[in-house]
PDB file of N, H, CA, C and O in Angstrom:
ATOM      1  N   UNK A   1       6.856   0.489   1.128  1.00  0.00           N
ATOM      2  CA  UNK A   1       5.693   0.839   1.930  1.00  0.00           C
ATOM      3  C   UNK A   1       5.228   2.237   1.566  1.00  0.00           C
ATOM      4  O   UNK A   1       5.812   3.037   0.836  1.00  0.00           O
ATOM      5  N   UNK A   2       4.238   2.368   2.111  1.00  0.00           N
ATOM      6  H   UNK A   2       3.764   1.718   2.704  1.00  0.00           H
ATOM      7  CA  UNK A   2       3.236   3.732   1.318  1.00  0.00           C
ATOM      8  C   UNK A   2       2.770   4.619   2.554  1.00  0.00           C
ATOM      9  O   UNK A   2       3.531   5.580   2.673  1.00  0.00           O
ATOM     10  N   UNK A   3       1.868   4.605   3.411  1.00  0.00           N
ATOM     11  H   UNK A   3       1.250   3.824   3.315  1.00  0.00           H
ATOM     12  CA  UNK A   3       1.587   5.570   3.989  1.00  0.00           C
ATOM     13  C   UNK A   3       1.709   5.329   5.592  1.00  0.00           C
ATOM     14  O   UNK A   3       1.580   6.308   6.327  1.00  0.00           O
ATOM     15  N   UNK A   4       1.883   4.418   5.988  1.00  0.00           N
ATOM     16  H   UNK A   4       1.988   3.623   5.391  1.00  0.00           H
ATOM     17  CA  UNK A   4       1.909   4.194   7.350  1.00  0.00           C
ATOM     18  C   UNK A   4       3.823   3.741   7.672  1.00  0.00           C
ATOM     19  O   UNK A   4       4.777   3.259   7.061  1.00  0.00           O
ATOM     20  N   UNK A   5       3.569   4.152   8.681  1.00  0.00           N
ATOM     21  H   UNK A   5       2.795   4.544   9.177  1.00  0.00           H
ATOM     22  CA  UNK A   5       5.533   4.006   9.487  1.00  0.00           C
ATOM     23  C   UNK A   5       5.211   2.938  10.786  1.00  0.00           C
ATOM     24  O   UNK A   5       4.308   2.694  11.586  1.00  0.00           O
ATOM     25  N   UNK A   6       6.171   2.614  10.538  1.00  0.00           N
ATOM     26  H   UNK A   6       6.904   2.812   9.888  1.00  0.00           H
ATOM     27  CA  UNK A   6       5.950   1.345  12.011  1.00  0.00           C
ATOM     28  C   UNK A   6       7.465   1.385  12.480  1.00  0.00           C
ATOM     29  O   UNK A   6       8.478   1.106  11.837  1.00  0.00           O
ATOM     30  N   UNK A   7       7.281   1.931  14.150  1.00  0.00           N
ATOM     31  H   UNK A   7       6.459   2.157  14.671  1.00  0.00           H
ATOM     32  CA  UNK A   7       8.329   2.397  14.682  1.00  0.00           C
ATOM     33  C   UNK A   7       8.555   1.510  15.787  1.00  0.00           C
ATOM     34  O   UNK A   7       7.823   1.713  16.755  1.00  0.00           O
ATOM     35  N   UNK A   8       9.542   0.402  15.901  1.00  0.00           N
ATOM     36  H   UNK A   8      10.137   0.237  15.114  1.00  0.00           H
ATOM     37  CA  UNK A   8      10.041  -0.283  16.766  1.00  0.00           C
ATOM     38  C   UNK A   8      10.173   0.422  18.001  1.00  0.00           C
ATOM     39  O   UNK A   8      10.750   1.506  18.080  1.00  0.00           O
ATOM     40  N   UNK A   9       9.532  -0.308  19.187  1.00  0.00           N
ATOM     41  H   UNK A   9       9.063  -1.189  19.123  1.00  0.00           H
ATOM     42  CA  UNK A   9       9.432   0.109  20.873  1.00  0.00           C
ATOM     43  C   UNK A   9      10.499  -0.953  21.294  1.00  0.00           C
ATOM     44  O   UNK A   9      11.510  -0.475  21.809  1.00  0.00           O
ATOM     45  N   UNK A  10      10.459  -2.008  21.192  1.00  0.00           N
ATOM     46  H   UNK A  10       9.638  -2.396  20.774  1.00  0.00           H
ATOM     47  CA  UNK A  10      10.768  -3.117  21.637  1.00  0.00           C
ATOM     48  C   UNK A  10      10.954  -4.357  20.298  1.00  0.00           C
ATOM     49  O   UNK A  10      10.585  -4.221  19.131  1.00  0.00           O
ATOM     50  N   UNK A  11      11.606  -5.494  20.891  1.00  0.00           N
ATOM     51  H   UNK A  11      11.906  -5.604  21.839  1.00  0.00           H
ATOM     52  CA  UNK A  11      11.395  -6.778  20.118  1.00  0.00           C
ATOM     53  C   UNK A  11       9.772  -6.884  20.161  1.00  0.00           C
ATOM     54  O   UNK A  11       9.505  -7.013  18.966  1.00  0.00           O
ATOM     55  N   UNK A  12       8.848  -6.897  20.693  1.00  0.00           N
ATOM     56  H   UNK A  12       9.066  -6.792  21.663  1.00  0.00           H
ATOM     57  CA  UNK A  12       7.179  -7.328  20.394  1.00  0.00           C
ATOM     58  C   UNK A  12       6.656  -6.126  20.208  1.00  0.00           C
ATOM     59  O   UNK A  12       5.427  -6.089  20.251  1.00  0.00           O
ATOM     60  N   UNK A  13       7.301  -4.983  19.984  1.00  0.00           N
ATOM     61  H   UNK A  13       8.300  -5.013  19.948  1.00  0.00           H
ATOM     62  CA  UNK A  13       6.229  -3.664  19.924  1.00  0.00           C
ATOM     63  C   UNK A  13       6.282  -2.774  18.827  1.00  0.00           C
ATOM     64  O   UNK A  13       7.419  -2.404  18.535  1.00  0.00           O
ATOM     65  N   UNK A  14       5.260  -2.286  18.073  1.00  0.00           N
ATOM     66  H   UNK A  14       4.336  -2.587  18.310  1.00  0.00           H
ATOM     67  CA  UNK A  14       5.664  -1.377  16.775  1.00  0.00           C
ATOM     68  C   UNK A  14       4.434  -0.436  16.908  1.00  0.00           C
ATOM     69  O   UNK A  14       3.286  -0.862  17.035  1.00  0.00           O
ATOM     70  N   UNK A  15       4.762   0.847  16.869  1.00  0.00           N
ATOM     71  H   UNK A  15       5.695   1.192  16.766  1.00  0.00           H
ATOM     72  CA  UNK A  15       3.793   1.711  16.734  1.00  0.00           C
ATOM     73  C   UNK A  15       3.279   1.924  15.497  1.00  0.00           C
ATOM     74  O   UNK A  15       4.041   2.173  14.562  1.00  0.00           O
ATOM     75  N   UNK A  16       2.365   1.879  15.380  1.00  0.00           N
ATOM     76  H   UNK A  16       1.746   1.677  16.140  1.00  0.00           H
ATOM     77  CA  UNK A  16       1.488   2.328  13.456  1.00  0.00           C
ATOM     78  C   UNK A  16       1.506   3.846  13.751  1.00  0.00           C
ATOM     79  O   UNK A  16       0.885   4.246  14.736  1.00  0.00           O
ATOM     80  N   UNK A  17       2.234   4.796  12.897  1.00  0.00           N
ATOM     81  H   UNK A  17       2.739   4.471  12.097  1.00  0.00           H
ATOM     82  CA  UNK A  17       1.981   5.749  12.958  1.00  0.00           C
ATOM     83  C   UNK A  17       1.252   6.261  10.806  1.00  0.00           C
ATOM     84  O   UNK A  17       1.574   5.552   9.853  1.00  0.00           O
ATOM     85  N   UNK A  18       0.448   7.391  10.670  1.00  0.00           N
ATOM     86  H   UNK A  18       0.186   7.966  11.444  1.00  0.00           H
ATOM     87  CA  UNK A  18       0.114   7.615   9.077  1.00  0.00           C
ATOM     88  C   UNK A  18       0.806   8.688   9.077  1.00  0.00           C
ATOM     89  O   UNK A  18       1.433   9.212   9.998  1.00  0.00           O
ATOM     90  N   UNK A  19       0.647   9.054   7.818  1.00  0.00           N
ATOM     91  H   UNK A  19       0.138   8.628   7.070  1.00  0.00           H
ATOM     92  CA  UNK A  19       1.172  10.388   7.366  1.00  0.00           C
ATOM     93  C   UNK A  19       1.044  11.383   7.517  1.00  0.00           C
ATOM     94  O   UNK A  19       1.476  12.237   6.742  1.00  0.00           O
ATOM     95  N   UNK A  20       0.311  11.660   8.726  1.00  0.00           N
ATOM     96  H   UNK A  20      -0.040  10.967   9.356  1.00  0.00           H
ATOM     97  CA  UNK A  20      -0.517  13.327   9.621  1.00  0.00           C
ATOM     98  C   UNK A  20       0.245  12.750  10.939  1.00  0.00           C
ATOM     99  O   UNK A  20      -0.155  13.183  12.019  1.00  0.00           O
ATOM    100  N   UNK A  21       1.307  11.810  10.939  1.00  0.00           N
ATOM    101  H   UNK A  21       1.633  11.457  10.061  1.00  0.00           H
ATOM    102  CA  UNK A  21       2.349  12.019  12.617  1.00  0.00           C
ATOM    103  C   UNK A  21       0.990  11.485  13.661  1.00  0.00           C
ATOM    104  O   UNK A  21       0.965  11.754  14.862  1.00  0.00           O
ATOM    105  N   UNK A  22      -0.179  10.635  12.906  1.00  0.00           N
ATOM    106  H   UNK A  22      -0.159  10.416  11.931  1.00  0.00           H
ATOM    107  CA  UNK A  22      -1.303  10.123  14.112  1.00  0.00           C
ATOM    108  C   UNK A  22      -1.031   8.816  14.639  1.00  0.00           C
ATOM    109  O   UNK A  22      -1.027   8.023  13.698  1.00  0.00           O
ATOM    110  N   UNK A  23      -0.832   8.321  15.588  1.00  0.00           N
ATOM    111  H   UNK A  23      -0.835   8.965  16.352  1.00  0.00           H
ATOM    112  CA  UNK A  23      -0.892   7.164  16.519  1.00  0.00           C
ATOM    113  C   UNK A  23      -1.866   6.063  15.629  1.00  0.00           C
ATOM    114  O   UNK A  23      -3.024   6.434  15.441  1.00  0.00           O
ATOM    115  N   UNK A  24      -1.681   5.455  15.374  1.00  0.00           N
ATOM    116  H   UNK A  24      -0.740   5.153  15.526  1.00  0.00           H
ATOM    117  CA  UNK A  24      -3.121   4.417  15.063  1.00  0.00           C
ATOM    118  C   UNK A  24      -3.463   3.280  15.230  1.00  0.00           C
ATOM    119  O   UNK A  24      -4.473   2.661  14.895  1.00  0.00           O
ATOM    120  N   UNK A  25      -2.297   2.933  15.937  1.00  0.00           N
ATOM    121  H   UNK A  25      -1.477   3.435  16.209  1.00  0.00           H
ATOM    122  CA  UNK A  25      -2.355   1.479  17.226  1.00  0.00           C
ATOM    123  C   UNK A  25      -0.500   0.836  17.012  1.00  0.00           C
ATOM    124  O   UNK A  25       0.610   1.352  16.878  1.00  0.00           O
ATOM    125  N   UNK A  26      -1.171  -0.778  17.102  1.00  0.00           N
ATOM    126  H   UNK A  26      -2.072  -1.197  17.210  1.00  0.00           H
ATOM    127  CA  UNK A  26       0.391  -0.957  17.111  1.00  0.00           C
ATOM    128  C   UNK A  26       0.410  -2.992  16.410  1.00  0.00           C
ATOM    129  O   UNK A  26      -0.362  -3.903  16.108  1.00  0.00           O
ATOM    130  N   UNK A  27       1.191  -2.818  16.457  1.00  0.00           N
ATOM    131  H   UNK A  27       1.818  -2.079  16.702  1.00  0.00           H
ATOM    132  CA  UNK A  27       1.792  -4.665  15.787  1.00  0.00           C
ATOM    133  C   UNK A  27       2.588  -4.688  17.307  1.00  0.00           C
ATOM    134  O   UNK A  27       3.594  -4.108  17.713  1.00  0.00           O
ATOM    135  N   UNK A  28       1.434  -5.851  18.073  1.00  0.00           N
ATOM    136  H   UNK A  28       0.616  -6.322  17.743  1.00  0.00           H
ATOM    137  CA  UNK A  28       2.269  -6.846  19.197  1.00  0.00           C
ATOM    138  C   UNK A  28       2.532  -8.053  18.750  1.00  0.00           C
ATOM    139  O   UNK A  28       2.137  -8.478  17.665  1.00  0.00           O
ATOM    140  N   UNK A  29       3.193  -8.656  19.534  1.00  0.00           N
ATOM    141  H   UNK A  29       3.514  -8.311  20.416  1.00  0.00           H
ATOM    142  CA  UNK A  29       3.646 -10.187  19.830  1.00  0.00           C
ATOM    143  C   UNK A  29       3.386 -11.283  20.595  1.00  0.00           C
ATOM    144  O   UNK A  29       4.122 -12.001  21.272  1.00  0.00           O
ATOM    145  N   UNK A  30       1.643 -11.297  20.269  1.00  0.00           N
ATOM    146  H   UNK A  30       1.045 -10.714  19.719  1.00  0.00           H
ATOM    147  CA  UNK A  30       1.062 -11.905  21.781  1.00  0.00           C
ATOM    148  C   UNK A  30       0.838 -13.380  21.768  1.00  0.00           C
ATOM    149  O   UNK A  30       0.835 -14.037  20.726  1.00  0.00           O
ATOM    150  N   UNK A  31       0.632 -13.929  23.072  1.00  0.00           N
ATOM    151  H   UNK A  31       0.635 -13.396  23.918  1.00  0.00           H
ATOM    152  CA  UNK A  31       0.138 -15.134  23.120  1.00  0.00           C
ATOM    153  C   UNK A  31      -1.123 -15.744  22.438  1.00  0.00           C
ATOM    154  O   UNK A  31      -2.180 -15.558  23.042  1.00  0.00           O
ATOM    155  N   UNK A  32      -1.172 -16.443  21.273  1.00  0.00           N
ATOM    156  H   UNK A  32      -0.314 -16.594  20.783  1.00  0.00           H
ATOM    157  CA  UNK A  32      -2.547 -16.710  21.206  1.00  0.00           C
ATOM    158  C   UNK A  32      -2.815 -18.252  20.690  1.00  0.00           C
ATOM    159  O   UNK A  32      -2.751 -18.792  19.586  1.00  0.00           O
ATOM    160  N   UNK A  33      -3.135 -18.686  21.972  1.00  0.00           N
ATOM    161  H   UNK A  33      -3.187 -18.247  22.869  1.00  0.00           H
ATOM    162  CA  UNK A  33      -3.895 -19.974  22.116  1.00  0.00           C
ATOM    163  C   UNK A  33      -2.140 -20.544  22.225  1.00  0.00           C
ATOM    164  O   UNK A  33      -1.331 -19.842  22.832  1.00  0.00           O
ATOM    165  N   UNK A  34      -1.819 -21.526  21.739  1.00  0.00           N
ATOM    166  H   UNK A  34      -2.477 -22.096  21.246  1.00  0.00           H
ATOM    167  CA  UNK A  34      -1.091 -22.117  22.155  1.00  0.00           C
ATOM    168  C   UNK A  34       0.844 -21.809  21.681  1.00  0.00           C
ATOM    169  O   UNK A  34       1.860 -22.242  22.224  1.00  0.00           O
ATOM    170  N   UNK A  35       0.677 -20.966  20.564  1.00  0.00           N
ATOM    171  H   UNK A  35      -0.148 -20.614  20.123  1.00  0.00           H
ATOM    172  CA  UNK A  35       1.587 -20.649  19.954  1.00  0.00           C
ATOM    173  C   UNK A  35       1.592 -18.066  20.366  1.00  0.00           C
ATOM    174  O   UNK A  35       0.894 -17.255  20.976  1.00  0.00           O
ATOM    175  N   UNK A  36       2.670 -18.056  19.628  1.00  0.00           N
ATOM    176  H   UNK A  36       3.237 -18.714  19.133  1.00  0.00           H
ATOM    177  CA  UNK A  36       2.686 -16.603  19.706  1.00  0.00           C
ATOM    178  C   UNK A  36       2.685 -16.064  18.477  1.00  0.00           C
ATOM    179  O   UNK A  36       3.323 -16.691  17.631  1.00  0.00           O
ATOM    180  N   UNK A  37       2.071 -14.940  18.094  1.00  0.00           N
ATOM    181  H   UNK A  37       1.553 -14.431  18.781  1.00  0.00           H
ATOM    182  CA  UNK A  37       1.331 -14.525  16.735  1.00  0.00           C
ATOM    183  C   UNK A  37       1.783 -12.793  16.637  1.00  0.00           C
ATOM    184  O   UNK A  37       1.966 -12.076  17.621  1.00  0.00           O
ATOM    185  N   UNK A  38       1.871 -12.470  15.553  1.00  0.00           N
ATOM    186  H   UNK A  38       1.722 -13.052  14.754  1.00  0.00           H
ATOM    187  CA  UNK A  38       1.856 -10.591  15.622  1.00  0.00           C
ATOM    188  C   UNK A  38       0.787 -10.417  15.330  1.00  0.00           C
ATOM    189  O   UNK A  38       0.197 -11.026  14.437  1.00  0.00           O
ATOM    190  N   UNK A  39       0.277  -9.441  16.116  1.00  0.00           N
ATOM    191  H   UNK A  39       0.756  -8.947  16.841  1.00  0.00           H
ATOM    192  CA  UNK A  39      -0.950  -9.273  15.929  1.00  0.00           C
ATOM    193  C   UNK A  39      -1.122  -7.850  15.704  1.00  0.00           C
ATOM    194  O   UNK A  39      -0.084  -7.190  15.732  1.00  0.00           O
ATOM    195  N   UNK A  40      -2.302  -7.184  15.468  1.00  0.00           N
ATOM    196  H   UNK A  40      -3.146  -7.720  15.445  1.00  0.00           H
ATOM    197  CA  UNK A  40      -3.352  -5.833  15.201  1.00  0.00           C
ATOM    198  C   UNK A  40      -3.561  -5.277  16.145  1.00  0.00           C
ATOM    199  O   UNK A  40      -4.491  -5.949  16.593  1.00  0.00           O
ATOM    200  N   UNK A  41      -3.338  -4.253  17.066  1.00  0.00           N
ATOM    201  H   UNK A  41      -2.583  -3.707  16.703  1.00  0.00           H
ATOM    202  CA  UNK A  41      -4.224  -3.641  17.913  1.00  0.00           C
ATOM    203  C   UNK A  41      -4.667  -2.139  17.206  1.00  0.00           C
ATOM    204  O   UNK A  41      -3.727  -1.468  16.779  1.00  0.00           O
ATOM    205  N   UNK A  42      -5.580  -1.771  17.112  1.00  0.00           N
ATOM    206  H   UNK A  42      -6.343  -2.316  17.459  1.00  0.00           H
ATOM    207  CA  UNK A  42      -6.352  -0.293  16.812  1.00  0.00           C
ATOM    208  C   UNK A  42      -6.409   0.168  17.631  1.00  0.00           C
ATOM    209  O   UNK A  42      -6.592  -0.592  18.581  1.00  0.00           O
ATOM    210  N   UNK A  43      -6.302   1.922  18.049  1.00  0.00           N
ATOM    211  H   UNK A  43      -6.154   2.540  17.277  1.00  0.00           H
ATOM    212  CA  UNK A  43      -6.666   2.088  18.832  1.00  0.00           C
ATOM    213  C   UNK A  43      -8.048   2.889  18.599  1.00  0.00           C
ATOM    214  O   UNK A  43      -8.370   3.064  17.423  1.00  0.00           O
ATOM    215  N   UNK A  44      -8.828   3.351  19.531  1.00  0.00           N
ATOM    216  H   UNK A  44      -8.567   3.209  20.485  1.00  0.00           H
ATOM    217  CA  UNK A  44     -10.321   3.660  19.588  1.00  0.00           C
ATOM    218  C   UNK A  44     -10.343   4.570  18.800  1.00  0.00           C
ATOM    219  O   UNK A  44      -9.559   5.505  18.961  1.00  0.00           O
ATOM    220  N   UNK A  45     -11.253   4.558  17.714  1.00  0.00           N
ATOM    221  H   UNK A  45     -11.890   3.799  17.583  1.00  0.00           H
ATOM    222  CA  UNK A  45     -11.833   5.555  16.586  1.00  0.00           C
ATOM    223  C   UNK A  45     -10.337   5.700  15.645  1.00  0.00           C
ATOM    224  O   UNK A  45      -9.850   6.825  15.528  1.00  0.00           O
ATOM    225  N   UNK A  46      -9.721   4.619  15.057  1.00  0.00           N
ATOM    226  H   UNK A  46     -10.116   3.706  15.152  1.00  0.00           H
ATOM    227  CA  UNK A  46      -9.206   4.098  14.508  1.00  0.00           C
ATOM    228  C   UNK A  46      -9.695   3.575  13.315  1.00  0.00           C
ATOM    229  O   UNK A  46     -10.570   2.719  13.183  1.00  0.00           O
ATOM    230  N   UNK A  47      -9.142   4.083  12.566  1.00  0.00           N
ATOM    231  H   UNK A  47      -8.431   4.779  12.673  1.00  0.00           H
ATOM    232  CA  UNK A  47      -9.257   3.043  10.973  1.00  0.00           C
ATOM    233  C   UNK A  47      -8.674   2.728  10.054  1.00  0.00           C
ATOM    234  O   UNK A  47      -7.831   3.624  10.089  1.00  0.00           O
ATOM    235  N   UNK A  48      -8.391   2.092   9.118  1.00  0.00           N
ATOM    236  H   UNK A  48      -9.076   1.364   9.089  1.00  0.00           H
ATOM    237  CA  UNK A  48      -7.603   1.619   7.830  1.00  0.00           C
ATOM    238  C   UNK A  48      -8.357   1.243   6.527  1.00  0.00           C
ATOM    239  O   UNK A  48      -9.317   0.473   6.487  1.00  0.00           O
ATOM    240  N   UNK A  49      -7.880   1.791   5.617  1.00  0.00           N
ATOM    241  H   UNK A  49      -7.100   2.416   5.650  1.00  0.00           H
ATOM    242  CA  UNK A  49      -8.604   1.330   4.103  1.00  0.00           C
ATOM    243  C   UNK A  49      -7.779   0.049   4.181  1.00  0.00           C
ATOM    244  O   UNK A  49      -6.965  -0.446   4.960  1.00  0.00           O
ATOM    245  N   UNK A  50      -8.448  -0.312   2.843  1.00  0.00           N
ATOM    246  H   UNK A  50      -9.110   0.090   2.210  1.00  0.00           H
ATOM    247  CA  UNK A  50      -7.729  -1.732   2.451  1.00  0.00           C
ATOM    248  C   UNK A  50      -6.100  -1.762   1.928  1.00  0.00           C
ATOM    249  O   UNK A  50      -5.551  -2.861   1.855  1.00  0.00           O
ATOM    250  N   UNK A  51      -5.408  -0.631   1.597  1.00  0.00           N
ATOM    251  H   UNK A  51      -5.854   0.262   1.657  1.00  0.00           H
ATOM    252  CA  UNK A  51      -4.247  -0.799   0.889  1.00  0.00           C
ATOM    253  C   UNK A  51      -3.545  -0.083   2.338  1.00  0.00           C
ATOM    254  O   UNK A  51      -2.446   0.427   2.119  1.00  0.00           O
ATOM    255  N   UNK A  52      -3.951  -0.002   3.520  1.00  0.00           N
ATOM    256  H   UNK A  52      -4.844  -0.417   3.698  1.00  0.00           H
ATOM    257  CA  UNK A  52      -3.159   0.524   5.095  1.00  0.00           C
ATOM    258  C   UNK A  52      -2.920  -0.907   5.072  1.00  0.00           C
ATOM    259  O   UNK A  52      -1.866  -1.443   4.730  1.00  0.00           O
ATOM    260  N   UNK A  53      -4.751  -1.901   5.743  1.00  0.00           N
ATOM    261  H   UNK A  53      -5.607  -1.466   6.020  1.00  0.00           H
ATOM    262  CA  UNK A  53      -4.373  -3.320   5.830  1.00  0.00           C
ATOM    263  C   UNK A  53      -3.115  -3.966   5.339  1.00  0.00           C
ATOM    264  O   UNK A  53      -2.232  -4.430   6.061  1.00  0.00           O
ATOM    265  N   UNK A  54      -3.129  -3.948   4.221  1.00  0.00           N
ATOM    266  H   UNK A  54      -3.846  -3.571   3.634  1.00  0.00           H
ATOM    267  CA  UNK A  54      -2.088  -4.476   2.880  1.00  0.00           C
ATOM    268  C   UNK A  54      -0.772  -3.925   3.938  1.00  0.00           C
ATOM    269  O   UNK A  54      -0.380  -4.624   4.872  1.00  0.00           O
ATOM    270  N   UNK A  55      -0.371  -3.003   3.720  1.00  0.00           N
ATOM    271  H   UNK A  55      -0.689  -2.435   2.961  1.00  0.00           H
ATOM    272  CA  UNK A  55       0.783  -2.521   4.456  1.00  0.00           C
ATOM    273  C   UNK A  55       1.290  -3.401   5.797  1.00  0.00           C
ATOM    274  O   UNK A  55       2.367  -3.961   6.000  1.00  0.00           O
ATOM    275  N   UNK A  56       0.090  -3.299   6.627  1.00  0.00           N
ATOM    276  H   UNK A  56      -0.785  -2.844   6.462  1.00  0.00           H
ATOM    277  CA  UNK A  56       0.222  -4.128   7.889  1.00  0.00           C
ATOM    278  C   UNK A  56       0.742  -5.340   8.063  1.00  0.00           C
ATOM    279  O   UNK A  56       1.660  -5.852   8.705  1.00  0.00           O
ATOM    280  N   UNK A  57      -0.743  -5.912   6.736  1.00  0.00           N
ATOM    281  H   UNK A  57      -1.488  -5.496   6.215  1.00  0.00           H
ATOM    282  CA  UNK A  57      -0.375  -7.485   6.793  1.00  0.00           C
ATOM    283  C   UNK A  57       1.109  -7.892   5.816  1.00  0.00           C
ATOM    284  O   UNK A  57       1.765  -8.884   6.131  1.00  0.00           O
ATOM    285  N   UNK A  58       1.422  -7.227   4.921  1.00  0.00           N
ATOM    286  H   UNK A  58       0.889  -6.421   4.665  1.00  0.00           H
ATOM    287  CA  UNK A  58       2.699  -6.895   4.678  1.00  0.00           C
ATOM    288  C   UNK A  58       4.178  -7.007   5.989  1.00  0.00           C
ATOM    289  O   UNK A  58       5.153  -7.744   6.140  1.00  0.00           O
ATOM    290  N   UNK A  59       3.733  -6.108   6.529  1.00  0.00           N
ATOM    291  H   UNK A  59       2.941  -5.510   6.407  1.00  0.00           H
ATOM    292  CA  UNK A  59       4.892  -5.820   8.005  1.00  0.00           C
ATOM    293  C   UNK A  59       4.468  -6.582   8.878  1.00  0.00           C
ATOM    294  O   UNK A  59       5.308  -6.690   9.771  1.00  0.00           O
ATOM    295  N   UNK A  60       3.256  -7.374   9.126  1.00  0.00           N
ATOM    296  H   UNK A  60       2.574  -7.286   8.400  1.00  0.00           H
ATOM    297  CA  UNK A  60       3.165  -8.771  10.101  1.00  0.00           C
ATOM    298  C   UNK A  60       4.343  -9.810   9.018  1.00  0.00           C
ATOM    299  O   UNK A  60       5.558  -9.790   9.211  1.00  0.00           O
ATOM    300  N   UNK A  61       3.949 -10.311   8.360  1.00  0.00           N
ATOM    301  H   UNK A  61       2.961 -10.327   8.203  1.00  0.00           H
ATOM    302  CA  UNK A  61       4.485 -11.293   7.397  1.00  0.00           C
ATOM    303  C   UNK A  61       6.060 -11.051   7.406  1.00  0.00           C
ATOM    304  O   UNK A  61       6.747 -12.058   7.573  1.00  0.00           O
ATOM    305  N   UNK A  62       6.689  -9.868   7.250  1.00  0.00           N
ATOM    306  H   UNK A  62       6.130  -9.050   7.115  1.00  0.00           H
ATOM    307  CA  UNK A  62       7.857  -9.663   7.530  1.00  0.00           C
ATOM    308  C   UNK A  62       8.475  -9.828   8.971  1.00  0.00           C
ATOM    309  O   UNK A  62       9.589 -10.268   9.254  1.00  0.00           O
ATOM    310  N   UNK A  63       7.655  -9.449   9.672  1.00  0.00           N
ATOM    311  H   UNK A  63       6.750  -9.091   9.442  1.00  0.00           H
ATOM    312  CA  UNK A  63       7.985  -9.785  11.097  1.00  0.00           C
ATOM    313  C   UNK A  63       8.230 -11.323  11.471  1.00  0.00           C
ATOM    314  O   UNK A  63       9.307 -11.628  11.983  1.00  0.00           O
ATOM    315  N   UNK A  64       7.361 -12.194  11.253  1.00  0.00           N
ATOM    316  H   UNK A  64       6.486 -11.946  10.837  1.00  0.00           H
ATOM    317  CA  UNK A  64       6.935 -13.359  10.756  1.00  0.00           C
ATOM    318  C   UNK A  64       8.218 -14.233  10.684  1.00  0.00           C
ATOM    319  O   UNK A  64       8.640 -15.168  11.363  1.00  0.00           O
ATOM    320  N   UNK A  65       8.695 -13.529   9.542  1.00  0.00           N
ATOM    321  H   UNK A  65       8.352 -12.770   8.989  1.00  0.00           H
ATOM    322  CA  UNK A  65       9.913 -14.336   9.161  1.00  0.00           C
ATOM    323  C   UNK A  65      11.241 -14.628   9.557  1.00  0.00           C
ATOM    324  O   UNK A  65      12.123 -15.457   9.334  1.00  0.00           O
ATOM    325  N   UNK A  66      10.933 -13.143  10.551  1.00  0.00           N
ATOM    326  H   UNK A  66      10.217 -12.470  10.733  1.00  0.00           H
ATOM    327  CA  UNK A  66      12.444 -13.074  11.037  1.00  0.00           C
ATOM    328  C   UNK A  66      12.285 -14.442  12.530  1.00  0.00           C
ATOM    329  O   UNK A  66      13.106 -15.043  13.223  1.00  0.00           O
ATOM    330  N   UNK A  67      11.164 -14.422  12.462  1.00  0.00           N
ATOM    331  H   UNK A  67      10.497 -13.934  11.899  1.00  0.00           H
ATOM    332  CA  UNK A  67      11.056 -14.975  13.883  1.00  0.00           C
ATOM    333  C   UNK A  67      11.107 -16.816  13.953  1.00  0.00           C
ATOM    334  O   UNK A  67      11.029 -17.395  15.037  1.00  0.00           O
TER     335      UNK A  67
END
């Protein structure tokens, strides 16, 4: 992984933190629709280039698996 840290709260919770120690949302474990999914939350005035995404969807997919 490259620029973002994802810091376990819980079994469903991961903080996105970047490389300036900034908050930038989190990877939950939510209900969606009939099954449970990891999902994206941003938080407000939040953003990601495409190779953060990559990272994310990277550490969803890993999450993913264990589950």
């Amino acid at each position: 992984m490259g620029y973002l840290k994802f810091i376990k709260q819980n079994d469903k919770l991961y903080i996105i933190i970047n490389t300036n120690n900034e908050e930038l949302g989190t990877i939950e474990y939510y209900r969606v629709g009939q099954w449970y999914s990891w999902c994206l939350c941003l938080y407000q005035n939040s953003y990601m280039s495409a190779s953060c995404l990559d990272e994310v969807r990277q550490k969803i997919k890993e999450l993913n698996s264990k589950k």
